[in-house]
Backbone bond lengths (Angstrom), bond angles and torsions (degrees), N, CA, C in turn:
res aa  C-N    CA-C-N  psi(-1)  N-CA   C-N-CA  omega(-1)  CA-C   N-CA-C  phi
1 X - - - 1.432 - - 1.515 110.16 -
2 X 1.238 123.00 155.26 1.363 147.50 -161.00 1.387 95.83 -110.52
3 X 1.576 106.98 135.72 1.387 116.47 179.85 1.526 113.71 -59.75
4 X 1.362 123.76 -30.13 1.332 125.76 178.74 1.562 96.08 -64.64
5 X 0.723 119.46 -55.05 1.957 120.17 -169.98 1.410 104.33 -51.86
6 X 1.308 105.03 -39.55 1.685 96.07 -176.40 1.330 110.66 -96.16
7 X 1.519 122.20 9.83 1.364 127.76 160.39 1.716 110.06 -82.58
8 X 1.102 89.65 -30.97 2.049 94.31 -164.45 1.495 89.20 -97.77
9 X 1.419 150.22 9.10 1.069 147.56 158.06 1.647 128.65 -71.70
10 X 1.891 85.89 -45.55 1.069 117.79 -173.98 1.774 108.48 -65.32
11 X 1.041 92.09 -68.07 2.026 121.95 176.72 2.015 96.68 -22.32
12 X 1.710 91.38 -66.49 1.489 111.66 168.17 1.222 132.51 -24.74
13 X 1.743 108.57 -54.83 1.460 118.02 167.78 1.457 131.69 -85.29
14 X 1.076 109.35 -7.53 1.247 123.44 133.93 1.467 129.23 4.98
15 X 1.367 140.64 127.16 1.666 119.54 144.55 1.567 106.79 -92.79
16 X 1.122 83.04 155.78 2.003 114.12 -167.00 1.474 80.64 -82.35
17 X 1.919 104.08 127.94 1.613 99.79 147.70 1.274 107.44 -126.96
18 X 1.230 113.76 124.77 1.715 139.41 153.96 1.147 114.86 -54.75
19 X 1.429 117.63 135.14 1.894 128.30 150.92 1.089 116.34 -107.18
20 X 1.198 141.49 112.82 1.448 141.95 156.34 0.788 118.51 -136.56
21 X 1.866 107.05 160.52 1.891 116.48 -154.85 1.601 88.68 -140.10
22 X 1.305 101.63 134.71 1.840 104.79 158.84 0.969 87.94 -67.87
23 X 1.730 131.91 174.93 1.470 155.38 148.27 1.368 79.54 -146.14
24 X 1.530 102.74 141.36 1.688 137.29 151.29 1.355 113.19 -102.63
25 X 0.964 125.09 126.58 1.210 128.79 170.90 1.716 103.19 -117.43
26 X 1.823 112.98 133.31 1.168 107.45 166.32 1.365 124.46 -148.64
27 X 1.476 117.34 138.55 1.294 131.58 -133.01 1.541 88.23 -121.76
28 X 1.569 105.17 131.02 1.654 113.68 166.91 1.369 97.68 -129.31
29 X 1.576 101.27 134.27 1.811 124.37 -176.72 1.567 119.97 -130.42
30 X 0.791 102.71 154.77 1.743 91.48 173.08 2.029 97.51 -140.97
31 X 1.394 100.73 159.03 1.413 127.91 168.35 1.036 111.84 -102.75
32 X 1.280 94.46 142.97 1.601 93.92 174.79 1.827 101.62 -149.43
33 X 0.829 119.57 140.35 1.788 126.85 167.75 1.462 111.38 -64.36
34 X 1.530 123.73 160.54 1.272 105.54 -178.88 1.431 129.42 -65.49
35 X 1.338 138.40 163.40 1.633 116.72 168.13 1.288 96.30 -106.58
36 X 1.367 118.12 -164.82 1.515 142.06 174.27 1.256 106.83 -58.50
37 X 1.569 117.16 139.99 1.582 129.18 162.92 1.615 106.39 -86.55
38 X 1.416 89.46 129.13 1.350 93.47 156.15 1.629 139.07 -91.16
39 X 1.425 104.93 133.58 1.698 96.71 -168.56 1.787 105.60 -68.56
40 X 2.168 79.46 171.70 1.561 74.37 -159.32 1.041 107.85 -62.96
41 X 1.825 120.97 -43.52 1.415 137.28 -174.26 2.080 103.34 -35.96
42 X 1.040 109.73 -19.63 1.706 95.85 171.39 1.439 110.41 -107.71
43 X 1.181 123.91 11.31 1.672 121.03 172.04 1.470 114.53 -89.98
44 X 1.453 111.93 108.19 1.857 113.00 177.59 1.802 103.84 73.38
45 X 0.987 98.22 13.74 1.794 90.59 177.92 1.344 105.27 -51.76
46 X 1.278 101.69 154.58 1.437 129.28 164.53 1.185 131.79 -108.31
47 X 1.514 156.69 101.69 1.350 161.64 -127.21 1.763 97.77 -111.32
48 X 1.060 129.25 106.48 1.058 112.62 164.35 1.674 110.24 -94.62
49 X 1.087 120.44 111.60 1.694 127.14 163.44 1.580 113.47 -31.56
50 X 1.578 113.93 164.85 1.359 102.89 -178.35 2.081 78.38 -108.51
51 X 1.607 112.55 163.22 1.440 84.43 179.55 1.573 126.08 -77.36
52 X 0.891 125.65 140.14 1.797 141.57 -167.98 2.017 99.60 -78.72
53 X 1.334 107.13 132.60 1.702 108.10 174.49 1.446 81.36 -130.67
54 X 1.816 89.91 109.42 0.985 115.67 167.63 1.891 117.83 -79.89
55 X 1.194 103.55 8.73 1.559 94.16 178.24 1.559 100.91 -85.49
56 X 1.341 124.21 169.86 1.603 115.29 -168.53 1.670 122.91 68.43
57 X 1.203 114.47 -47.69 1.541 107.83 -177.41 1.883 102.71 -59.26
58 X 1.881 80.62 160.12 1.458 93.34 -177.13 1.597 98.52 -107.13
59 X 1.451 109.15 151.87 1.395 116.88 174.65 1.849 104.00 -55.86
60 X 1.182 103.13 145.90 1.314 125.96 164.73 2.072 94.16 67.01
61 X 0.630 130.79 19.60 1.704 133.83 159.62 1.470 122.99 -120.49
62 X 1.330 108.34 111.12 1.400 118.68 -172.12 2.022 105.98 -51.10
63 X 1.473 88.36 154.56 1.610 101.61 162.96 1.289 111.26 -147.53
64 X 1.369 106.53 173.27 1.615 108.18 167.08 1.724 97.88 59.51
65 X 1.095 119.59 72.46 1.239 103.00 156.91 2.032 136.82 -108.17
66 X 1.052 117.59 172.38 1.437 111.97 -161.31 1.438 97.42 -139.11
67 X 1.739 127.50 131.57 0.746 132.48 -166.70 1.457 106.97 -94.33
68 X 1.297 138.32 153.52 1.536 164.04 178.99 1.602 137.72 -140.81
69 X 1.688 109.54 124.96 1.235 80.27 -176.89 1.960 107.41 -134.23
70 X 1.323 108.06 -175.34 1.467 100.71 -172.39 1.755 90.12 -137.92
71 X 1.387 111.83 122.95 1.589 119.15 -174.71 1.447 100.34 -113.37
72 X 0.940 111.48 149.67 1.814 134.79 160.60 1.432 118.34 -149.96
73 X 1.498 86.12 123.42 1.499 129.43 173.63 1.564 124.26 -66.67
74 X 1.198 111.24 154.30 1.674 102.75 165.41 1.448 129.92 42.69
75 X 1.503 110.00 41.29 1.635 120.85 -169.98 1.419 101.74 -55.69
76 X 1.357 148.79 161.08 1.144 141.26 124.00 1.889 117.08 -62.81
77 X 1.623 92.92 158.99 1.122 108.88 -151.82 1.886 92.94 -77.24
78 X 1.344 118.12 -11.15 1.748 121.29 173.88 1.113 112.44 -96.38
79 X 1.558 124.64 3.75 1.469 123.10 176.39 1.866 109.38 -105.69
80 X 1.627 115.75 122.76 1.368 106.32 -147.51 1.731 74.43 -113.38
81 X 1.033 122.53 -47.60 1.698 128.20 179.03 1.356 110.95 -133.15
82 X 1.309 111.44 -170.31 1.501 143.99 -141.38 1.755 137.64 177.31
83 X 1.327 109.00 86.95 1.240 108.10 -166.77 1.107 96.41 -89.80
84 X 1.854 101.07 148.01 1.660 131.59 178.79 1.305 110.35 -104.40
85 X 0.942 122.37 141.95 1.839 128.21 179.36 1.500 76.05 -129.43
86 X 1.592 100.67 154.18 1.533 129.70 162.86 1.392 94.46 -156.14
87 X 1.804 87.28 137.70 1.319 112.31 -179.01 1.639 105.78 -153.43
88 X 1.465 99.24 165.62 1.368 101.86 -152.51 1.598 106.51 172.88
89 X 1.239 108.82 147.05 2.254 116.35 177.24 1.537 103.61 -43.57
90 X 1.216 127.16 112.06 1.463 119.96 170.55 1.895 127.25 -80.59
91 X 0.950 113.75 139.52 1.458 97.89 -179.18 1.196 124.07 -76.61
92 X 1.524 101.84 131.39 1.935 111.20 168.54 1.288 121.31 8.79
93 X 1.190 91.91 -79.55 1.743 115.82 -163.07 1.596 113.40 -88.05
94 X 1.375 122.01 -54.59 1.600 104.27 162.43 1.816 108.94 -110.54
95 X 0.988 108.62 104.80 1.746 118.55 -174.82 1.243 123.30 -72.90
96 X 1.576 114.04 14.64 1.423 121.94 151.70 1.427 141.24 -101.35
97 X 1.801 99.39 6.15 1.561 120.26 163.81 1.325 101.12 -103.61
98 X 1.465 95.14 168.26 1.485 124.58 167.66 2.287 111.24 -62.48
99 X 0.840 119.34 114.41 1.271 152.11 162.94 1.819 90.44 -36.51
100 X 1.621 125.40 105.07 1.293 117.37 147.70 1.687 114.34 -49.19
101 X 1.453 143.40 90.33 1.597 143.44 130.60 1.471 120.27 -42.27
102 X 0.813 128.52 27.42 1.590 136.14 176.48 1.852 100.82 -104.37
103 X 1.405 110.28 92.25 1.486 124.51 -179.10 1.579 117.81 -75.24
104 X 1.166 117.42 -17.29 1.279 111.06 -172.17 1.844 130.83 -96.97
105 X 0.962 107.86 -167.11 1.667 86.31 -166.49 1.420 112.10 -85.80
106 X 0.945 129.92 -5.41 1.515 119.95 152.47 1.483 132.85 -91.22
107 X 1.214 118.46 24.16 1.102 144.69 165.54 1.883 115.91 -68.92
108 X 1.603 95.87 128.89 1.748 99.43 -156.86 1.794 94.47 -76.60
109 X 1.289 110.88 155.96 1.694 109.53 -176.95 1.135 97.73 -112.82
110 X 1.250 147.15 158.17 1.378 169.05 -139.86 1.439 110.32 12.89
111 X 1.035 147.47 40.70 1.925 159.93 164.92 1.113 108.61 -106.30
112 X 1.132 118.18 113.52 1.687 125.26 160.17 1.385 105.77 -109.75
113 X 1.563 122.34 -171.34 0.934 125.02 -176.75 1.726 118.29 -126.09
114 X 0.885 143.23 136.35 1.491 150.47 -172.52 1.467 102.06 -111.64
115 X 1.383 101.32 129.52 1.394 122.13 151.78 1.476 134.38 -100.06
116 X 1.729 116.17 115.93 1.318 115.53 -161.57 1.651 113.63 -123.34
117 X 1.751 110.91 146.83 1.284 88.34 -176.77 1.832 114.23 -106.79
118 X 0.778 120.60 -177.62 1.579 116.26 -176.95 1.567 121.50 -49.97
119 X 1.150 130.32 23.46 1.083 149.33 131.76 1.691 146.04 -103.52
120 X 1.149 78.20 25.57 1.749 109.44 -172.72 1.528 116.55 59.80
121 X 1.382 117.71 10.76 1.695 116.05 -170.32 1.558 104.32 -108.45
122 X 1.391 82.60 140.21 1.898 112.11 -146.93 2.068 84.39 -73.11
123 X 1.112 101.07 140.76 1.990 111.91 178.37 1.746 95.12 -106.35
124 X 1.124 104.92 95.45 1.091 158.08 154.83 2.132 83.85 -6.49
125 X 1.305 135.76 117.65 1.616 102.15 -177.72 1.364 112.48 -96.56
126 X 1.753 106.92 -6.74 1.373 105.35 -174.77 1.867 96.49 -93.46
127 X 1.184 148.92 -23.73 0.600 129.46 -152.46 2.203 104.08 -165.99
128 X 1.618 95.09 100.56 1.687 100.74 -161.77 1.520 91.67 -174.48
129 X 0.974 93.05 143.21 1.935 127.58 167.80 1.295 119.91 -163.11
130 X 1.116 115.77 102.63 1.206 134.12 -171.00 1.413 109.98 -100.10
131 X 1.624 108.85 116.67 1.768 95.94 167.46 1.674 132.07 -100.32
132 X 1.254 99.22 152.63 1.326 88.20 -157.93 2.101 98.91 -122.19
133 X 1.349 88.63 141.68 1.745 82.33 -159.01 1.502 86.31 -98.05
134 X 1.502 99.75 150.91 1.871 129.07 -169.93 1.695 93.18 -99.29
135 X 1.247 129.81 103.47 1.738 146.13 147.62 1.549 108.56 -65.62
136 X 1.621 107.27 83.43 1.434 108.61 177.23 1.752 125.75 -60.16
137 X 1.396 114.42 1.42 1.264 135.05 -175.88 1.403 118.16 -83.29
138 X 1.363 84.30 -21.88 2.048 100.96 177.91 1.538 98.35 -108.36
139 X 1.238 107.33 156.64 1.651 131.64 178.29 1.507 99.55 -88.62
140 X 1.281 116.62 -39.68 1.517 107.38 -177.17 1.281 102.40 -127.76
141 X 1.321 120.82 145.94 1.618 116.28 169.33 1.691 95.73 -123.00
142 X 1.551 88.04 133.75 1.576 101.59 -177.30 1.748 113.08 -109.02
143 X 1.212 101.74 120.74 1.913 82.69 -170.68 1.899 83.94 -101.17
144 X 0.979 99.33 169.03 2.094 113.94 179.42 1.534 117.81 -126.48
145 X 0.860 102.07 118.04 1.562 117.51 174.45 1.490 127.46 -113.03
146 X 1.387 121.21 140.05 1.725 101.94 -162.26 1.943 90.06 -130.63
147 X 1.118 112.23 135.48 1.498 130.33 -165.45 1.771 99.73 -108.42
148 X 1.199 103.50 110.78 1.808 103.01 174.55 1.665 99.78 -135.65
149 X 2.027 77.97 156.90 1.407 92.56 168.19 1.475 128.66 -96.23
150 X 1.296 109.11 131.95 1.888 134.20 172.18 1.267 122.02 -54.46
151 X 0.828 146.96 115.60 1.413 124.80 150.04 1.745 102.61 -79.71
152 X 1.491 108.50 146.38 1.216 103.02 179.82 2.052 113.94 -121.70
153 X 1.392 113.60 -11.41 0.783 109.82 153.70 1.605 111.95 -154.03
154 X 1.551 119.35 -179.44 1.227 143.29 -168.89 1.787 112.21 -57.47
155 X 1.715 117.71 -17.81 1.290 92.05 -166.92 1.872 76.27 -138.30
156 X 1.496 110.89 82.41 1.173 116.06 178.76 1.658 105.49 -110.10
157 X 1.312 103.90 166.41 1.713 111.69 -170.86 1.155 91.50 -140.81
158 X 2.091 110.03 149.32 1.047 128.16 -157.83 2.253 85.86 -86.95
159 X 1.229 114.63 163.27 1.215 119.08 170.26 1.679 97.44 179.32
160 X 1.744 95.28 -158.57 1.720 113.15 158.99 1.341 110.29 -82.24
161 X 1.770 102.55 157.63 1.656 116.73 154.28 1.691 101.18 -139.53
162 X 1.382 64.29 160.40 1.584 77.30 -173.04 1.669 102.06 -168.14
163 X 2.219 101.71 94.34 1.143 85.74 169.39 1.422 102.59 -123.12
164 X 1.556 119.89 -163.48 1.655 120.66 -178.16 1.582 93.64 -153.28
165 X 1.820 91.77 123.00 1.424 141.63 160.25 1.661 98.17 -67.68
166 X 1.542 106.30 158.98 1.421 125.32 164.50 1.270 107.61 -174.17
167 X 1.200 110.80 128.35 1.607 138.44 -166.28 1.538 121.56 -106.27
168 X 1.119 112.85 145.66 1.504 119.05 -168.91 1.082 110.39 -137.11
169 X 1.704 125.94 105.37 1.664 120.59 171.18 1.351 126.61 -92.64
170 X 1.194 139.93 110.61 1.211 151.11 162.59 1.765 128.01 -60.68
171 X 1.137 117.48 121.60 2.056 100.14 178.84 1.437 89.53 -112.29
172 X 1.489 97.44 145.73 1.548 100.22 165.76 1.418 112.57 -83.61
């Protein structure tokens, strides 16, 4: 016999040792039916303001305002509403508008921006959910929102703003 033979004999008599491990793996999912499309006209929009003369306005009362809207398409027939969150940089001084982000030197100083809904009451940016009811009778449901400028304090200067909203829809 050949040393390999009495190597591979050997190997043979041997006991076999095994390693093995249960692993669990566990997976949480949810379903969901489709919700509402949103039109394009509300994806990344851009608001252009009409321009605001800030001489005359009173601190903390909107002016100049500019109307906006957010549409959805193709509701299903089990979706009855839809709450909106908007959120967004709040300003310094009143922290329930939008934050002027416009860094450069022509940038207006004390103006923020307010977000209002069709009843003229300001949505709060730190803290709002608004529901908005789905009219399956219409193809599109358009809700309206109107965006004005603040003055937020006493020694403000006319310039640019430029802030950014972001919205969140929920279906129950």
């Amino acid at each position: 016999m050949n040393k390999l033979s009495i190597l591979i004999i050997i190997l043979m008599a041997l006991p076999t040792v095994s390693f093995s491990e249960e692993v669990t793996i566990n997976i949480n999912a949810s379903v969901i039916e489709r919700s509402c499309t949103l039109s394009n006209d509300s994806l990344n929009a851009t608001i252009d303001l009409q321009t605001g003369d800030l001489r005359g306005s009173k601190m903390g009362v909107p002016f100049s305002g500019t109307a906006f809207s957010i549409s959805l398409t193709d509701c299903p027939e089990n979706i009855a509403t839809a709450k909106i969150t908007f959120t967004g940089e709040s300003d310094n001084v009143m922290s329930n508008l939008l934050k002027n982000i416009n860094g450069t030197d022509a940038a207006a100083k004390g103006v923020a921006l307010g977000l209002y809904d069709t009843d003229n009451k300001n949505i709060d940016i730190n803290n709002n959910k608004k529901t908005l009811t789905i009219d399956h009778a219409l193809s599109t449901n358009t809700f309206k929102f109107f965006a004005y400028y603040v003055k937020v304090n006493n020694t403000s200067s006319a310039g640019k703003v430029l802030s950014v909203a972001d919205f969140e829809l929920a279906y129950d």
